[in-house]
C-alpha positions in Angstrom: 104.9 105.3 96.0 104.3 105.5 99.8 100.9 104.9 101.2 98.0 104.8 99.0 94.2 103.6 100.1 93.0 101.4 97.2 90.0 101.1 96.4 88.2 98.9 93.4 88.6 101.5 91.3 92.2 102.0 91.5 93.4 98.7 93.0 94.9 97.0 89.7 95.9 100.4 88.3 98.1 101.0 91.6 98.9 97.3 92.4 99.9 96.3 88.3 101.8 98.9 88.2 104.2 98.5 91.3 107.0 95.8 91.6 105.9 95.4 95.1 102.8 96.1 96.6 102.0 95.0 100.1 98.4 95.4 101.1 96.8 95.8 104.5 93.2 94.7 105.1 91.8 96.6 108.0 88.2 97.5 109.5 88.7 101.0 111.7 86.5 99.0 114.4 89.6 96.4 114.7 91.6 97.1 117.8 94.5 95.2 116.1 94.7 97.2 113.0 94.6 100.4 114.5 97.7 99.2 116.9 99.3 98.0 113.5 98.9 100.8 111.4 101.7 102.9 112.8 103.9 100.5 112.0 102.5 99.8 108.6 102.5 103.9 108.3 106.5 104.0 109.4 107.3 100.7 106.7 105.7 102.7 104.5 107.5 105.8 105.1 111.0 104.3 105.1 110.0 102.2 101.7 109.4 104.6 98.9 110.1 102.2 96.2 107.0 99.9 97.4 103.6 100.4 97.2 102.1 100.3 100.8 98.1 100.0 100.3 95.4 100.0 102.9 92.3 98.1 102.1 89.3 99.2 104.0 87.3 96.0 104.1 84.5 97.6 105.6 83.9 100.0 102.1 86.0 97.1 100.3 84.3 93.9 100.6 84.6 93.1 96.9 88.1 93.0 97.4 88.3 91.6 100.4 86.2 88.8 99.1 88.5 88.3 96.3 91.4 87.6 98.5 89.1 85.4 100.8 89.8 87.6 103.8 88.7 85.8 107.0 90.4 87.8 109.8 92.0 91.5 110.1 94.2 92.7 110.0 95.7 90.3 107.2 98.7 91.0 104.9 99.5 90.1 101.4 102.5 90.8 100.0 102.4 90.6 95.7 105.4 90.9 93.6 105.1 91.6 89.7 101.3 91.1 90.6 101.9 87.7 91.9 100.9 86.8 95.4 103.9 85.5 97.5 103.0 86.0 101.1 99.7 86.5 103.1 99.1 86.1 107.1 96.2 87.3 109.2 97.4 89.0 112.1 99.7 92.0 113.3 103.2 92.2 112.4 106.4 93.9 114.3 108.4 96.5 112.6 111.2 93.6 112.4 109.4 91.1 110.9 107.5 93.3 108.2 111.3 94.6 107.1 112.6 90.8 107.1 110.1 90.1 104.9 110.1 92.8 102.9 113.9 91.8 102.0 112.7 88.6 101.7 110.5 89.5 99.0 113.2 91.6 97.2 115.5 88.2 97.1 113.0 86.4 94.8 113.9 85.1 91.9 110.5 85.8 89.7 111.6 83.3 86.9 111.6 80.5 89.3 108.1 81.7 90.9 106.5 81.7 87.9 108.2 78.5 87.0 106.5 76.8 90.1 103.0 78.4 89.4 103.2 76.2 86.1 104.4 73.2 87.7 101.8 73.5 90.4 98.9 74.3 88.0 99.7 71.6 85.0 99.5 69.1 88.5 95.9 70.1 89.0 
């Protein structure tokens, strides 16, 4: 899958479509996601089997707004189209992999389970 810029056109074609998608929302004026995005871009490169997208909220803001984006770069990790980690803020190389295993390790069943048990509480 490698690196892929989405776009609202394309977003929930790419992202419903991929066990793991991790999505980077960037501006090119931010100092910080230009220092993160070689690191993003080597992830990416060493991940095949994960969708790496890059959401330019500048040309994005639909999407960006959906998320509630406040502050760039921020990360949100979905699996099976569920969102199970977000953070504003660069990442290192280490901790992007940890979590990437992290993510792997989920058991889905139980997520979902916990979606339900948090939602019938509201």
């Amino acid at each position: 899958m490698a690196l892929e810029n989405l776009t609202a056109e394309n977003f929930e074609e790419k992202v419903l479509n991929s066990d793991i998608a991790i999505l980077d929302f960037w501006a090119p004026w931010c100092g910080s996601c230009r220092q993160f995005a070689p690191v993003f871009e080597k992830v990416a490169g060493e991940n095949p089997d994960i969708l790496f997208g890059k959401v330019n909220t500048e040309e994005e803001q639909a999407l960006a707004g959906h998320f509630r984006i406040q502050s760039i770069p921020t990360i949100i990790i979905l699996r099976e189209g569920i969102g199970v980690f977000q953070q504003a803020g660069m990442l290192p190389e280490e901790a992007l992999n940890d979590l990437i295993d992290q993510v792997k390790k989920l058991d889905m069943d139980a997520v979902r389970k916990e979606i339900e048990k948090q939602q019938a509480e509201q």
